[in-house]
N, C-alpha and C positions, 0 to 999 in steps of 0.2 A: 702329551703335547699341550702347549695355551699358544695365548696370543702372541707370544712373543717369539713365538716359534717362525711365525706370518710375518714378523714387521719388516722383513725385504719385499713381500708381495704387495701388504697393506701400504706400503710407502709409495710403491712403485705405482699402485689403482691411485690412490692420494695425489700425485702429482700428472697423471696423464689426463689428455683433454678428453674422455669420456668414447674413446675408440672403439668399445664394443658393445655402447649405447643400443646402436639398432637392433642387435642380435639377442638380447634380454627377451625372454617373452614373459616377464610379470613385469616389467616394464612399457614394453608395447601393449600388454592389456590393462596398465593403469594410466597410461599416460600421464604418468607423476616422474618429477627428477631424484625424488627422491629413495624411490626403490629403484634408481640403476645400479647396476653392479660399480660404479665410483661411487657413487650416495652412500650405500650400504659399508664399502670397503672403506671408505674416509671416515663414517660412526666410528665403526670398527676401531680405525688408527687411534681417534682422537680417546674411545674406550680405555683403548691398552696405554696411550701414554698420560694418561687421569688428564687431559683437558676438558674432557666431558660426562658429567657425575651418567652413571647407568639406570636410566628407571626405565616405569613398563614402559612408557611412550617410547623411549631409544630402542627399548630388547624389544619391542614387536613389530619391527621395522625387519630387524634379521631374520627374522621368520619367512620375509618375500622372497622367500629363495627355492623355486626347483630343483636347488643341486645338477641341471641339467650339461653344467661343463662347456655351455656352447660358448659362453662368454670366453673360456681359453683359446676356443678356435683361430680366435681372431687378434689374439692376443701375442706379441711378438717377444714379449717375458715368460710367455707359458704361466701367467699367475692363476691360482688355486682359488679361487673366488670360491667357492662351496666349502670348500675347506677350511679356510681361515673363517667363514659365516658358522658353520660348526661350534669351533670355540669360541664365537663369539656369542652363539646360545647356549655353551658351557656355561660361559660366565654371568648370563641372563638366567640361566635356572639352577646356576648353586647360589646366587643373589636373589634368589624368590620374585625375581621381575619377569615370570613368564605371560604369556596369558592365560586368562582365563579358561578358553577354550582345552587350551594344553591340559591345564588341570584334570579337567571329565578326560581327555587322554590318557592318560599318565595312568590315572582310577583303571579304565577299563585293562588298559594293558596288564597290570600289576595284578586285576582281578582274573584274566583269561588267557593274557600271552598274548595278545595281539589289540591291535588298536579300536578294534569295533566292540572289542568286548563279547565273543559270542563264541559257542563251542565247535572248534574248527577240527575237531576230531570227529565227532559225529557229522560235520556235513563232508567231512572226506570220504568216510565209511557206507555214505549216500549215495555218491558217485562212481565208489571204485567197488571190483569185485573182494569179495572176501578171499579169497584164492589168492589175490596179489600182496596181501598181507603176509611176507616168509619172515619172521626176524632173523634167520641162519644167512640168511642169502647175503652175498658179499657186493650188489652193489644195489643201491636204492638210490629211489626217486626222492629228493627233498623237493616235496610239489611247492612249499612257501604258501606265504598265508592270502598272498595276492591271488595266486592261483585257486586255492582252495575256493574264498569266498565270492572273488570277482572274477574268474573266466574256468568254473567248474567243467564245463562241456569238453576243454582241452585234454583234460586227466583219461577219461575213459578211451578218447579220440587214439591217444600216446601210445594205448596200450594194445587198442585193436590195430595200428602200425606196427609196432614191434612184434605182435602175431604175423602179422604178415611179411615181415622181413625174418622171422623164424629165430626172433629173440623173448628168450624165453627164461632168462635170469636176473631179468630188470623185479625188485620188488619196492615196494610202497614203504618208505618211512614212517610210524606210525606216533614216533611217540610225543611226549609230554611237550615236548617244546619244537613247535612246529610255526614258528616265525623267526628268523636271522638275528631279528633282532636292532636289525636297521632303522624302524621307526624310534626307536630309542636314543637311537646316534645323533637321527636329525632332529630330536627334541631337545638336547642336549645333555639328556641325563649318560655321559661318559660312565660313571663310575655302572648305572644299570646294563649299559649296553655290553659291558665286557662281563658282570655277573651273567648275560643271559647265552654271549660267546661260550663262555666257556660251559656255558651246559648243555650247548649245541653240542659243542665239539665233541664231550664226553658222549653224548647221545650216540652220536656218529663213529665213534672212535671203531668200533670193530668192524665197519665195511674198507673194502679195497677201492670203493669207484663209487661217488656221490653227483649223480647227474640234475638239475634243475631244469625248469623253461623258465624262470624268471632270471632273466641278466642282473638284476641289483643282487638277490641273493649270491648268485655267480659269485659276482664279485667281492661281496661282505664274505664270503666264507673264505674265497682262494686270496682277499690280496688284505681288505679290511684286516681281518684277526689276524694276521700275519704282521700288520704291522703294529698292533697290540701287545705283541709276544703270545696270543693264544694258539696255541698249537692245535691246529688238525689233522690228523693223520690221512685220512681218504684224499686221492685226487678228487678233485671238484671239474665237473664240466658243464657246460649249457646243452640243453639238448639236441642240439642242430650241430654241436662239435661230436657231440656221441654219434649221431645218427651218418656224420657223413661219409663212414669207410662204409658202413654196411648198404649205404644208397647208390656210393662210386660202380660205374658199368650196370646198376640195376634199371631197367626199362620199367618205368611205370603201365600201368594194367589201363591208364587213359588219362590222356592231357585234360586238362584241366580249363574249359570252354571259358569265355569272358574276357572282359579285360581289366587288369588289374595294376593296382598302383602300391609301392610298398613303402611303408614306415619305420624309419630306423628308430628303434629305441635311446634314448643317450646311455643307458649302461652298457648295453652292448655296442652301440657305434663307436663311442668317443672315451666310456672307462675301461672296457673288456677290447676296445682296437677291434672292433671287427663286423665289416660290411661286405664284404664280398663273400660269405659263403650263400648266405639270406638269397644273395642272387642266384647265386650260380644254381642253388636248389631249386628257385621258383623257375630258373630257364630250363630245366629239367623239365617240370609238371605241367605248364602253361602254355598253352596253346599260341598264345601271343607272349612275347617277351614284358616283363612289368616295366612301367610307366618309373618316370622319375618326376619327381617336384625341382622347383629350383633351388631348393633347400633339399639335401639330402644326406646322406653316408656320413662324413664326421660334422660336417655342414647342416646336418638338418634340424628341423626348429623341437622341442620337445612340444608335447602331448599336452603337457599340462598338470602330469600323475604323480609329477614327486616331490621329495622334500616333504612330505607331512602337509602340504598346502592345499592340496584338495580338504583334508580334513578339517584346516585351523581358519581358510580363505578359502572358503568353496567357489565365490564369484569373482575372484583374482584368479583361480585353476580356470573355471569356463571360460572365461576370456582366454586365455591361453590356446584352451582345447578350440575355442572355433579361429582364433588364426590361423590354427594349425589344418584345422581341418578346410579350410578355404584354399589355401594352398593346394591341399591334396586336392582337391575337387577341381582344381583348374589343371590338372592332368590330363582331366575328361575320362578317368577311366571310372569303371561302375562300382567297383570292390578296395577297400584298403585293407591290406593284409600287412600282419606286424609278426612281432616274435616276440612279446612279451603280454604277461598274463596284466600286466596294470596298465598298458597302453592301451588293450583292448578294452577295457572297461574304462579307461577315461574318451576314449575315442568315443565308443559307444553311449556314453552315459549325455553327450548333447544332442539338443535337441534337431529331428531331421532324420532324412529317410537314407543315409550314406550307412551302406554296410560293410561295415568291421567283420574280420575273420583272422581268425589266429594260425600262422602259416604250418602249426600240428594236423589243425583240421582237414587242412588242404593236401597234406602230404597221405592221410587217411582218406581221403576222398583219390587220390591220384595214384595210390598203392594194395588197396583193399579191394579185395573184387566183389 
């Protein structure tokens, strides 16, 4: 796919009065017109039909993108704003107009398989038991690299659950390539992301059932490389789809005191469709029913965590993370609980005494005696 694939959406952002303006949250945390999702998707247009030569100053523009999809919400075309910005830093990084920053990216990724550059097998092997390591076993945890390095406490949390729900054929994914491969995508390196697909895939190929907690992996494995032609053989699930026949009629061992507000992720709300289990589990465990924002379920504002913009714009992502987090806090509840291993650590990672909890944790806190 290029640009050209986009110029029904790129035309259509092009010509509209800026109707999803509010909804932008690296927009609302720059307070510039020029990173709105029209600003960006009008470069974009003028890109693809050569009215506007492409240097760094144009390609680090499309870099302002969380990929968060809220901008479609509101959108009455359903256009692909993340999508068509994708190819639009295809052609920003087969044009060597990326940034700077990218660069040390690109190094660490290509030197360890992941964006921080650090060995995410040994701090797996940190956290989880040796015993949950089967390679025979037919379905594994692809924990992702978000998981691994930014919300490690969830992995062991997973497994002392599944003891206790009396699953005991869930094993650990160990091997060589233990990132999706998604920070790749939204760098724009196309041609690396489907090299590292397909040795996912191959990795994966001999399990029956590949469960995640990271919604983006979710999705980069069951819908991304599918639409790549990369074949994966395993079903792909989120962990909260795994989990919810063996919880259906199970009475937890104790609700779960406080009160609590919860965080829709945008991969799992608005790419993976799905906010009503999230609830229907937490009204299960919780003693009090969870709090809603007035941004929520496909509607709610992202975090702040993706698109590669925490890493390339760390103070475009915090501004993100505290509108988001202002919202929550005017719930009034004490707890924000999520489903995603890179929400919690972007939540977490501003500054302030609001505690973040990953809704694994909670379901081992509400299941384990």
């Amino acid at each position: 796919m290029s640009l050209k694939h986009h110029k029904r959406d790129l035309q259509n952002c092009t010509y509209c009065p800026k109707l999803c303006r509010f909804c932008c949250p690296t927009a609302e945390a720059e307070h510039r017109e020029t990173v709105t999702p029209w600003a960006k998707m009008t470069l974009a247009e003028m890109v693809r039909s050569d009215r506007l030569e492409l240097t760094n100053e144009v390609g680090e523009i499309f870099y302002h993108c969380l990929a968060c999809l809220h901008c479609r919400t509101h959108c009455r075309h359903g256009v692909d704003v993340p999508g068509a910005l994708v190819e639009a830093r295809r052609k920003v990084f087969e044009s060597d107009c990326e940034p700077p920053e990218l660069s040390v990216i690109m190094g660490r990724y290509h030197d360890a398989g992941n964006p921080w550059g650090e060995d995410l097998r040994r701090r797996l092997r940190s956290v989880v038991a040796d015993e949950l390591f089967v390679p025979e076993a037919r379905v594994a945890l692809f924990a992702g690299c978000q998981a691994i390095r930014q919300d490690p406490n969830s992995l062991p949390a997973l497994f002392e659950l599944l003891a206790a729900l009396d699953i005991d054929y869930v094993a650990v994914f160990e091997g060589e390539e233990l990132c999706c491969g998604l920070p790749l995508w939204h760098a724009g390196d196309h041609d690396g992301f489907v090299e590292q697909a397909n040795r996912v895939a191959a990795a994966l190929s001999a399990y029956r059932l590949v469960i995640s907690p990271c919604p983006a992996c979710v999705y980069t494995l069951k819908s991304l490389y599918s639409s790549l032609n990369v074949s994966l053989s395993p079903k792909v699930s989120h962990v909260l789809e795994f989990l919810s026949e063996p919880l259906t009629g199970r009475e937890p061992e104790r609700k779960i005191e406080g009160s609590h507000v919860y965080h829709d992720p945008c991969y799992l709300a608005r790419y993976l469709e799905e906010t009503s289990l999230p609830r229907e589990i937490l009204g299960r465990i919780l003693a009090e029913p969870p709090a809603e924002t007035i941004w929520s379920a496909e509607d709610a504002q992202c975090c702040g965590g993706g698109g590669l913009v925490p890493q390339l714009l760390p103070e475009v992502a915090a501004g993100a993370t505290e509108l988001r987090l202002k919202q929550l806090a005017a719930s009034g509840a004490e707890r924000v609980v999520t489903a995603c291993p890179g929400c919690v650590n972007q939540l977490a990672s501003a500054p302030g005494e609001t505690a973040i909890v990953d809704i694994i944790e909670l379901l081992k806190e509400a299941y384990c005696k």
